[in-house]
FIPAKOL-411809 format. One line per field, with one value per residue (C-alpha): chain; residue number from 1; x, y, z negated. Coordinates in nm, 3 decimals. Each point is the difference from the previous one (the first is absolute). Example, Ala and Ser with C-alpha at 12.3 -4.5 7.8 and 13.67 -1.06 7.14 Angstrom:
# FIPAKOL-411809
ch <- [A/A]
i <- [1/2]
east <- [1.230/0.137]
north <- [-0.450/0.344]
up <- [-0.780/0.066]
//
This chain:
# FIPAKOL-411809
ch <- [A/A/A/A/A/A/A/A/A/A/A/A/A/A/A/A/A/A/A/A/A/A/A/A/A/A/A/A/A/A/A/A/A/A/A/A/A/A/A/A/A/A/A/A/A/A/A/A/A/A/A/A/A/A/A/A/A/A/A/A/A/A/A/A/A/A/A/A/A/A/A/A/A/A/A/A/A/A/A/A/A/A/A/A/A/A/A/A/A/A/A/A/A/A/A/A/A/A/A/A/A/A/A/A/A/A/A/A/A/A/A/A/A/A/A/A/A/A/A/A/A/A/A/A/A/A/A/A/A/A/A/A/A/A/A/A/A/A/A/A/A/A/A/A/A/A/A/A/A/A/A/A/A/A/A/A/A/A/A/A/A/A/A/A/A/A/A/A/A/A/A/A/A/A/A/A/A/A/A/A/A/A/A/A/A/A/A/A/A/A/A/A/A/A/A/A/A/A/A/A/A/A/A/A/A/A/A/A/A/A/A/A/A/A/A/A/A/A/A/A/A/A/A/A/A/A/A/A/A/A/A/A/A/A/A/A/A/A/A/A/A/A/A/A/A/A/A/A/A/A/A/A/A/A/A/A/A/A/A/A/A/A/A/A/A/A/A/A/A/A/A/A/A/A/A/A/A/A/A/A/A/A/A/A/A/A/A/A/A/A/A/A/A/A/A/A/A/A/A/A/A/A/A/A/A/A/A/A/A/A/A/A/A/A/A/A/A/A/A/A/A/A/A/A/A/A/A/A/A/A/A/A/A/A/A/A/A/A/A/A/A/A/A/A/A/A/A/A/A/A/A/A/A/A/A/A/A/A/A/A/A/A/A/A/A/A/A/A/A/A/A/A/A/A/A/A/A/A/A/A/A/A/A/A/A/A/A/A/A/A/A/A/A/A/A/A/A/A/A/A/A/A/A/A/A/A/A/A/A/A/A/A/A/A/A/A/A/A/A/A/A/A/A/A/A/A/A/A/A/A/A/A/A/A/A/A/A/A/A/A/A/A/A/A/A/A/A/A/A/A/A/A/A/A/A/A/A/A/A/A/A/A/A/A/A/A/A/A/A/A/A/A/A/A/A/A/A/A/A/A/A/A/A/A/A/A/A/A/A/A/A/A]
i <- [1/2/3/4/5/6/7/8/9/10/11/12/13/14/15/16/17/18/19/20/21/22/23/24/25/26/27/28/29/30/31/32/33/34/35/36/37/38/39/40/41/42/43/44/45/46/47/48/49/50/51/52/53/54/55/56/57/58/59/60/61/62/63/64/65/66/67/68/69/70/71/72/73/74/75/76/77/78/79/80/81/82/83/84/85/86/87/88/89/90/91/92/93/94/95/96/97/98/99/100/101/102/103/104/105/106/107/108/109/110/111/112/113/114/115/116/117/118/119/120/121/122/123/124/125/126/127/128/129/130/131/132/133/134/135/136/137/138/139/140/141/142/143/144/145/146/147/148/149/150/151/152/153/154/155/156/157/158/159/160/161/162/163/164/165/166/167/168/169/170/171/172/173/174/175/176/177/178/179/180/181/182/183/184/185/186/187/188/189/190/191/192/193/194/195/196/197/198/199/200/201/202/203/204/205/206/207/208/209/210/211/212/213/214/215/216/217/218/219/220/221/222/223/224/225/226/227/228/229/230/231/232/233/234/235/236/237/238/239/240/241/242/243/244/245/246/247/248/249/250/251/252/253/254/255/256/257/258/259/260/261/262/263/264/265/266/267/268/269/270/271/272/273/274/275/276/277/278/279/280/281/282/283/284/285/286/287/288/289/290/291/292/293/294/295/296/297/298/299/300/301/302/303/304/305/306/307/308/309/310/311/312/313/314/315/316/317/318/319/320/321/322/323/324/325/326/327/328/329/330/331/332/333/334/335/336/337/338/339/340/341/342/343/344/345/346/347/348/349/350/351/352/353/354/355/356/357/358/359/360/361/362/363/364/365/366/367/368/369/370/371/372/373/374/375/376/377/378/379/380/381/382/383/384/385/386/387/388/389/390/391/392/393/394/395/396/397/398/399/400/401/402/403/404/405/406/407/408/409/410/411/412/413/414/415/416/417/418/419/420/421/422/423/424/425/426/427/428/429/430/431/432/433/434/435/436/437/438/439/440/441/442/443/444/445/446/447/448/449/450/451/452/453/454/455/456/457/458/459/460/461/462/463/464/465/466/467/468/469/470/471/472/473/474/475/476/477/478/479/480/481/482/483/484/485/486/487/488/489/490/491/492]
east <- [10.619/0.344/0.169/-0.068/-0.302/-0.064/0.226/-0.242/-0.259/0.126/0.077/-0.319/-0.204/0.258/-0.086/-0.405/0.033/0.237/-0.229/-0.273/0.129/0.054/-0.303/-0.128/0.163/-0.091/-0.435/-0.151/-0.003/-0.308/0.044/0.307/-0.230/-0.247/0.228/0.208/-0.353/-0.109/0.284/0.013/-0.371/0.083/0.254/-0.188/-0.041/0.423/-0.004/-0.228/0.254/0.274/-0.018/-0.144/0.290/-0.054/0.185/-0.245/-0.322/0.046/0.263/-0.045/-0.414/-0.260/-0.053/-0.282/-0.001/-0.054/0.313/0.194/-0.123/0.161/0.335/0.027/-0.103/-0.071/-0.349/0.125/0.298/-0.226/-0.217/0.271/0.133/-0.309/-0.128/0.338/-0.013/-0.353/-0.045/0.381/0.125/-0.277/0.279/0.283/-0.066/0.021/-0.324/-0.040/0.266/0.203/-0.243/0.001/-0.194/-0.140/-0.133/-0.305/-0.183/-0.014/-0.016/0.242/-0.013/0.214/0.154/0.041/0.288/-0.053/-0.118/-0.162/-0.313/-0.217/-0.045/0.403/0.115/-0.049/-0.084/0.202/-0.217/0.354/-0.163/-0.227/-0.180/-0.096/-0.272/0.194/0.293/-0.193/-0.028/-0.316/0.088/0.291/0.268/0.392/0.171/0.363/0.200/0.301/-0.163/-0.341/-0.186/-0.238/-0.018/-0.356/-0.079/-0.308/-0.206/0.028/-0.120/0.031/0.295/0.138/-0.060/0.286/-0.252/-0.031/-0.344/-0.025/-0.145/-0.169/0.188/-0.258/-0.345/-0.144/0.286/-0.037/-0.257/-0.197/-0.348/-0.141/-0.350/-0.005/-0.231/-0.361/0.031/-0.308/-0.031/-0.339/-0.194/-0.178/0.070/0.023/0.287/0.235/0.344/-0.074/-0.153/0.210/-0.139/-0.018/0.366/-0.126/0.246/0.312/-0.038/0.219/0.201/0.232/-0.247/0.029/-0.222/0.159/-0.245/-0.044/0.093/-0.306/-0.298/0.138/-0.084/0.167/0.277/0.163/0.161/0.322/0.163/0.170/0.412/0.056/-0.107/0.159/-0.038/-0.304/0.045/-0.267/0.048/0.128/-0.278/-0.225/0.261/-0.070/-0.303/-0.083/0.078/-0.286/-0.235/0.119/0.326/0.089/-0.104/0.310/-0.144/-0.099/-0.241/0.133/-0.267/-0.302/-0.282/-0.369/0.120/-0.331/0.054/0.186/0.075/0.343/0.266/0.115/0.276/0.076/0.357/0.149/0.263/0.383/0.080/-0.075/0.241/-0.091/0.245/0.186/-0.071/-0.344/-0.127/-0.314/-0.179/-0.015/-0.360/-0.129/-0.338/-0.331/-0.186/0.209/-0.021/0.344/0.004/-0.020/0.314/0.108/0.279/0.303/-0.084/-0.039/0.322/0.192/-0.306/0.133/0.008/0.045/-0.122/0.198/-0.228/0.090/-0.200/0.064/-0.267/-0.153/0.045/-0.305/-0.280/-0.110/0.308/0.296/0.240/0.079/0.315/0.294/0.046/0.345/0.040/0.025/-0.313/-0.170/0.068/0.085/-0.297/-0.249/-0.039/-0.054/-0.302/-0.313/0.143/-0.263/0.068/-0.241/-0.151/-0.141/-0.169/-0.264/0.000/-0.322/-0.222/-0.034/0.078/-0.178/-0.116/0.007/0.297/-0.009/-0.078/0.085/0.386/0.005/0.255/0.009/0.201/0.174/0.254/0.349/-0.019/0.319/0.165/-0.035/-0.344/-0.048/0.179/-0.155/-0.308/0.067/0.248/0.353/-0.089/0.074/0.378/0.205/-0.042/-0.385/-0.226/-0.325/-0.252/-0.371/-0.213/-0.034/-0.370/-0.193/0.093/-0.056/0.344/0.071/-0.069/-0.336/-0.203/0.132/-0.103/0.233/0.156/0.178/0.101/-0.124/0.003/0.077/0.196/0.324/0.281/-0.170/0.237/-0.006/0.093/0.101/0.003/0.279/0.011/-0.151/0.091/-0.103/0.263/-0.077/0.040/-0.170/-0.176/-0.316/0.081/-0.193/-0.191/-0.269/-0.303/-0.108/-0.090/0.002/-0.001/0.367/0.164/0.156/0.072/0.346/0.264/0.326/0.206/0.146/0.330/0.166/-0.021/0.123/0.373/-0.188/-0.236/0.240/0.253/-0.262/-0.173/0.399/-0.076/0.319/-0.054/-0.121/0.287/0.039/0.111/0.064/-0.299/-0.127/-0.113/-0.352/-0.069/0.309/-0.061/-0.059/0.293/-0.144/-0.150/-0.346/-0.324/-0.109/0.315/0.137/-0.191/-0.264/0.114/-0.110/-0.229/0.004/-0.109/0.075/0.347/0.018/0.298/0.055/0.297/0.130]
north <- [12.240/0.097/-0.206/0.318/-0.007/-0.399/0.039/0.268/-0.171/-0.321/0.197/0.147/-0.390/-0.100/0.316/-0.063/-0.369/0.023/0.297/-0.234/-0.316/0.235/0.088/-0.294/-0.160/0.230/-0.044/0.169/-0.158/-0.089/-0.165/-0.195/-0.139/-0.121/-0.209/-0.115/-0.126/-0.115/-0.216/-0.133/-0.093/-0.157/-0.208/-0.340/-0.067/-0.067/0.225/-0.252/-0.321/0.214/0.092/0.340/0.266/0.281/0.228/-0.045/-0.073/0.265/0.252/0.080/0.065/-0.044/-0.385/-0.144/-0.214/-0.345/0.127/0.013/-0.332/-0.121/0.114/-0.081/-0.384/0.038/0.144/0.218/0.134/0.076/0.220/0.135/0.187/0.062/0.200/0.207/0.055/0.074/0.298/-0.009/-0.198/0.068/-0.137/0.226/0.220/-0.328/0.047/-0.382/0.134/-0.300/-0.245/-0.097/0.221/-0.146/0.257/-0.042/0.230/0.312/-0.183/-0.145/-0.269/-0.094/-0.338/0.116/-0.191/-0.205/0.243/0.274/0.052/0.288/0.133/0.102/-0.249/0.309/-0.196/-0.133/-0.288/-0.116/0.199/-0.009/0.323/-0.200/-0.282/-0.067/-0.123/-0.311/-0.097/-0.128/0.109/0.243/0.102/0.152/0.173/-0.077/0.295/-0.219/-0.113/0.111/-0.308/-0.019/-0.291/-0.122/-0.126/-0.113/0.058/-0.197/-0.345/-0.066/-0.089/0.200/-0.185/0.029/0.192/0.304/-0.163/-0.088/-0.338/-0.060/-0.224/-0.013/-0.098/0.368/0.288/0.347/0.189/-0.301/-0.028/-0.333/0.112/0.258/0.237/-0.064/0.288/0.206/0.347/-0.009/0.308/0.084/0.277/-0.297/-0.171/0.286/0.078/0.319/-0.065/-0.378/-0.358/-0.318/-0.132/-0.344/-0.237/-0.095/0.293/0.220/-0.263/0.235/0.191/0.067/0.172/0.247/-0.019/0.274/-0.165/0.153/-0.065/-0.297/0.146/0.091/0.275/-0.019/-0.195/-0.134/-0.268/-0.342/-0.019/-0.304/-0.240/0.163/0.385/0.232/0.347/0.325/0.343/0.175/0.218/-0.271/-0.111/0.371/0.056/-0.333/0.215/0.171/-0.311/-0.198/-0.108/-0.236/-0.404/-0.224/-0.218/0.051/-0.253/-0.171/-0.153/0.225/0.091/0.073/0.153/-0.092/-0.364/-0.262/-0.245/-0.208/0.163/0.251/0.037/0.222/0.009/0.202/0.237/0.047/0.320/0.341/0.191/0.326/0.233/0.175/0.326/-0.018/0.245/-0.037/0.338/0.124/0.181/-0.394/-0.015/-0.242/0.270/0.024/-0.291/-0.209/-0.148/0.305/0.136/0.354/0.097/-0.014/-0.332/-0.141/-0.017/-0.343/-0.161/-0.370/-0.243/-0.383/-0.207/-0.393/-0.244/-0.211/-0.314/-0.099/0.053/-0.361/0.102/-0.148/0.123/0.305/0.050/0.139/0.207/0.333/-0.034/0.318/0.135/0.143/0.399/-0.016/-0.222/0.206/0.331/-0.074/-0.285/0.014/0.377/0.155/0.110/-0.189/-0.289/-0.091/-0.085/-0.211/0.125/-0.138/0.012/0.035/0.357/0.210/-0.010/0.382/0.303/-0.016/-0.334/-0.275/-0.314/-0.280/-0.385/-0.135/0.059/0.229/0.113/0.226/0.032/0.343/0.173/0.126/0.399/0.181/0.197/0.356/-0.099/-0.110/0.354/0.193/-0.159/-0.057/0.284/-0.048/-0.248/-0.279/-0.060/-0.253/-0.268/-0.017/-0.037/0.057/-0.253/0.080/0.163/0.403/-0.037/-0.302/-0.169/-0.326/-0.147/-0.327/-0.110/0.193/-0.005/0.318/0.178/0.177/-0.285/0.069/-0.107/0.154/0.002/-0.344/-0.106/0.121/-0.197/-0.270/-0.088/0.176/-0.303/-0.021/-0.226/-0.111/-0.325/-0.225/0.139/0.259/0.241/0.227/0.399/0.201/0.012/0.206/0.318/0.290/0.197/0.318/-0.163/-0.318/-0.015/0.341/0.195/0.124/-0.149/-0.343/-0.258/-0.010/-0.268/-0.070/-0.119/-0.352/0.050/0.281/-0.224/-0.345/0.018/0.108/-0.292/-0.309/0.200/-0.050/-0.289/-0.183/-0.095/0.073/0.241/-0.266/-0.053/-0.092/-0.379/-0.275/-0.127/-0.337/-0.288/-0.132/-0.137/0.163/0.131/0.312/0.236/0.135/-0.061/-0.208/0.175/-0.308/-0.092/0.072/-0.050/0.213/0.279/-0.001/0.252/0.281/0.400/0.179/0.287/0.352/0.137/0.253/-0.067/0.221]
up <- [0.414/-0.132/-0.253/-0.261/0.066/-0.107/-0.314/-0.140/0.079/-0.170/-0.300/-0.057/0.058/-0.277/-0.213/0.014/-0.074/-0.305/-0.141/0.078/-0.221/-0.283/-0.021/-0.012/-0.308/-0.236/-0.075/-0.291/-0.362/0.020/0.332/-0.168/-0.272/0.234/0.249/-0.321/-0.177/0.343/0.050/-0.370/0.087/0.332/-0.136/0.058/-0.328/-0.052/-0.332/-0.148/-0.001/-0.183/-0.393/-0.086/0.005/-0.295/0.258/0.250/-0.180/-0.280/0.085/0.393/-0.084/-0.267/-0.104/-0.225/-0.227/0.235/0.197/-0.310/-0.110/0.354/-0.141/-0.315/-0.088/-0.324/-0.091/-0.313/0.164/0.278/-0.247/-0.167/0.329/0.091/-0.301/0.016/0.348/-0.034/-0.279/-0.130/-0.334/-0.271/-0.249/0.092/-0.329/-0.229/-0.149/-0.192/-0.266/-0.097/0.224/0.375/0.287/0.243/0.263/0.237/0.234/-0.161/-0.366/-0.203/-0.264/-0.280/-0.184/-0.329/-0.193/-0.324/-0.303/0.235/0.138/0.180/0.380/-0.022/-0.285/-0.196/-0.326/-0.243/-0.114/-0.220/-0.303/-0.257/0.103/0.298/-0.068/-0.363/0.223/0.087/-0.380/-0.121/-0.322/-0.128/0.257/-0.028/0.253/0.062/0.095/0.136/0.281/0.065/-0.129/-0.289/-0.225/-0.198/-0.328/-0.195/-0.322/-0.274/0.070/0.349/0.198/0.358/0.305/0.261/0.233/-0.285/-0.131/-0.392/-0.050/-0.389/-0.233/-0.275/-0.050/-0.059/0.143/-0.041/0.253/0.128/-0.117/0.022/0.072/0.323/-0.007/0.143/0.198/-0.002/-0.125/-0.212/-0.033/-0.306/-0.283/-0.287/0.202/-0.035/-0.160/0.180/0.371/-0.040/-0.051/-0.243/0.014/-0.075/-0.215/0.192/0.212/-0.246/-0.215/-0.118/-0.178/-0.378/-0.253/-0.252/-0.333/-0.282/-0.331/-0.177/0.243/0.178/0.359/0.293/-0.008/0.276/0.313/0.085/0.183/-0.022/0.140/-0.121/-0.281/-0.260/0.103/0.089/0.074/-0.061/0.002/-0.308/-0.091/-0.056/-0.286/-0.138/0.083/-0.157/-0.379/0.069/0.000/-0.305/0.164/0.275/-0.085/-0.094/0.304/0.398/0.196/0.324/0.234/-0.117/0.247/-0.212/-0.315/-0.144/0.110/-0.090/0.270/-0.178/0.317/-0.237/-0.176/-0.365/-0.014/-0.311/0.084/-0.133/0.100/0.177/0.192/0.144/0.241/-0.236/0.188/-0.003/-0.265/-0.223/-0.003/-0.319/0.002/0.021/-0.182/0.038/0.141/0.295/0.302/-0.057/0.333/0.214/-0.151/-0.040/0.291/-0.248/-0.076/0.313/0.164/-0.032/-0.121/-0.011/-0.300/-0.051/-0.206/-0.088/-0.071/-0.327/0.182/0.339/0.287/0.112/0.407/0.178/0.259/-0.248/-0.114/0.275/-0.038/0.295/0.136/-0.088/0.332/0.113/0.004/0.329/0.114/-0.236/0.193/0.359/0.027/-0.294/-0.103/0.360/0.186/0.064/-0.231/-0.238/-0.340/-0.232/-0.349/-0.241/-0.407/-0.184/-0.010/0.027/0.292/0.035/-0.179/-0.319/0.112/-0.215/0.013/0.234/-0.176/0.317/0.192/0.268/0.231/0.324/0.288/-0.003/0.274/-0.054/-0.007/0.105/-0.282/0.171/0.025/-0.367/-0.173/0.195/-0.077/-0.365/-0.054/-0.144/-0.270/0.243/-0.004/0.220/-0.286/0.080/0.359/0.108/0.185/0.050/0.222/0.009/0.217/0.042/0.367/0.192/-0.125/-0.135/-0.419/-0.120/0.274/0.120/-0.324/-0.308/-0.184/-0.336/-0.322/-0.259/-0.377/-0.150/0.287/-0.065/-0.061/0.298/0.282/0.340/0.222/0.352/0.239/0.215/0.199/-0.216/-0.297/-0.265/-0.120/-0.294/0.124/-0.257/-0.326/-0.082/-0.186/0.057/0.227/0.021/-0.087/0.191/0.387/0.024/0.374/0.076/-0.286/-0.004/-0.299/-0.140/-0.070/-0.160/0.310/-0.107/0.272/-0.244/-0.334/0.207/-0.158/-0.359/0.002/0.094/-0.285/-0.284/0.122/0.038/0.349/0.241/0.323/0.332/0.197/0.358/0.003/0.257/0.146/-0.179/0.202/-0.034/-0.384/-0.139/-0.355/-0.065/-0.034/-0.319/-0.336/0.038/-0.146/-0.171/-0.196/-0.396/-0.298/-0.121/-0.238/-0.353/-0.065/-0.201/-0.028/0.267/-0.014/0.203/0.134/0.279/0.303/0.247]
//
């Protein structure tokens, strides 16, 4: 064979095996994968004496959550990679607000900072909208920094934990007697649809008399031992019935029984709001304590007592509450206020002997005008109810006051103590479907009544340590008064 011959042949042998080894290095993708998995798997077990690698574990395929524990030692940072590498970072839109996320799988949670509450620390629990800022009693909020700061009612002292801890024998609000609570059924128990508020049960109770017939007139309630306030149309309504007695009783429950707890107290002086006006068509054939509109708006007197109250089990006063525990915690929806007098039993119905009272809810004020019409200004509320229901105080039935009662306290509770919100003054008959009872609401006249009575406005003060005097005037001290006849005047 000639020499040309065996070159092209060489040439070609060199050709096919070169063609040959190329294609054999490049296999399919899916080929690749399975000799790379195959020889991670046939690796006699090396991989498992060196640390997990994040690289290798989590980045060249899909891991779980055991091979991430492998890599990091730490069992939260384990989770923590794990939930973003799972679903992404459920915190990268900073939901918590000013708090701390802290993502999971396909959830989130958040550590809300000091002062703010919620799902997302969307609450500002730092004021007194909130829970009364924590306060059990009145609270102020402090622009400068976002904090609010409590204070007390007359007679107890502020605990460094916002609570108010009594510093007399008898405070303000706290009846010594609690209620037997039972709602008893029965048309001779009524105020109207309420029950027998036995003695103790409503010490701050006091009977208005008529000067000519020696009865019952109307209601009001003790503030202190020297002051009791009533609503101002019982002072001229009282013209109509021989005049208003130079006395009140303090600790009365039977009015046709004498059982030594009360208390006939002469009185110094009357003081009605200035701006409440005495209707001038006033006779004694028309009902004085169901005044005519024009007559009912600032319907709020007080009356100084020329003896001084002796404060005991029948005889406590309601505490003053602050304007804004009145209308941010006391005066809202489904809080129940508590009534109570001698008032009649029914319309047309004759007076209750015995002390009733009846547990009535706060009505909204949209509710109350358009139920009542415009007569109702911002200086009154309602509380009833329009139908009767299962709710709380009455059974479920209509509860009112009613004729005879006005002037009597419209208490609420809060905590452990009673606050005075309203005082009867009028309404569209008694218990009657879609109307509601109306009151003077307390919160407007606050600044009015400490100005006459010469009791400064509550202010927030350094918390007092247990047994700490009270930071203001006791109840119980200062001579008795002389007495002597009774003076009107009107303040604004």
């Amino acid at each position: 064979m000639s020499l040309r011959l065996w070159k092209l042949l060489l040439f070609s042998s060199c050709l096919l095996l070169l063609l040959h080894a190329a294609t054999a290095v490049f296999v399919s993708r899916r080929e690749a994968s399975r000799l790379l998995r195959v020889r991670r798997v046939n690796d006699h077990g090396l991989e498992e004496f060196f640390p997990g690698s994040l690289e290798r574990e989590c980045m060249e395929e899909r891991c779980s959550l055991e091979e991430a524990m492998e890599i990091f030692p730490a069992k939260e940072a384990a989770k923590s990679f794990w939930y973003k590498y799972a679903d992404g970072d459920q915190c990268a839109s900073s939901p918590c607000h000013a708090g701390a996320c802290k993502d999971a799988l396909n959830s989130y949670s958040c550590v809300c900072p000091d002062g703010y509450q919620g799902v997302n620390c969307e609450i500002n629990t730092r004021t007194c909208g909130y829970r009364n800022g924590g306060c059990e009693h009145f609270c102020w909020e402090r622009g400068d920094n976002g904090t609010v700061l409590c204070g007390c009612a007359e007679g107890y002292a502020l605990r460094d934990n916002g609570t108010c801890s009594p510093q007399v024998e008898f405070p303000c609000g706290r009846r010594q007697r609690q209620k037997e609570a039972k709602h008893r059924g029965g048309d001779d128990l009524r105020i109207v649809n309420g029950w027998r508020c036995e003695p103790g049960e409503c010490p701050w109770q006091v009977l208005l008399v008529s000067s000519e017939t020696g009865r019952g007139l109307c209601g009001g309630a003790l503030l202190n031992d020297e002051w009791v306030i009533t609503a101002a149309h019982c002072i001229v309504g009282a013209k109509t019935q021989g005049g208003l007695a130079n006395y009140v009783i303090i600790g009365e429950y039977d009015v046709d029984v004498w059982d030594g707890s009360e208390q006939y107290l002469p009185l110094r002086r009357v003081v009605m709001h200035k701006r409440h006006v005495a209707s001038s068509s006033s006779s004694s054939s028309s009902p004085p304590l169901l005044p005519a509109p024009r007559r009912r708006d600032y319907d709020v007197a007080l009356l100084q007592l020329a003896t001084r109250v002796r404060l005991g089990p029948s005889a406590v006063p309601l505490c003053l509450p602050s304007t804004s525990l009145a209308e941010q915690q006391l005066l809202v929806p489904d809080i129940h206020g508590l009534v109570s007098g001698w008032g009649r039993l029914g319309e047309g119905a004759a007076r209750a002997s015995v002390l009733q009272a009846v547990s009535v809810p706060f009505v909204p004020h949209a509710e109350c005008v358009r139920a009542l019409g415009p007569a109702v200004t911002r200086n009154m509320f309602c509380a009833g109810r329009s139908a009767d229901d299962d709710g709380a105080g009455g059974g479920g039935r209509l509860g009112d006051a009613c004729g005879g009662d006005s002037g009597g306290p419209h208490a609420t509770l809060y905590g452990d103590t009673f606050f005075l919100t309203g005082i009867v003054s009028w309404g569209d008959g008694c218990a009657r479907r879609g109307k509601y009872g109306v009151y003077t609401k307390v919160s407007r006249f606050v600044p009015w009544i400490r100005e006459v009575m010469g009791r400064p406005e509550v202010k927030a003060a350094l918390p007092s340590p247990p047994g700490a005097a009270s930071r203001e005037r006791s109840t119980s001290q200062a001579p008795p008064a002389a007495a002597g006849g009774a003076t009107q005047e009107g303040t604004s």
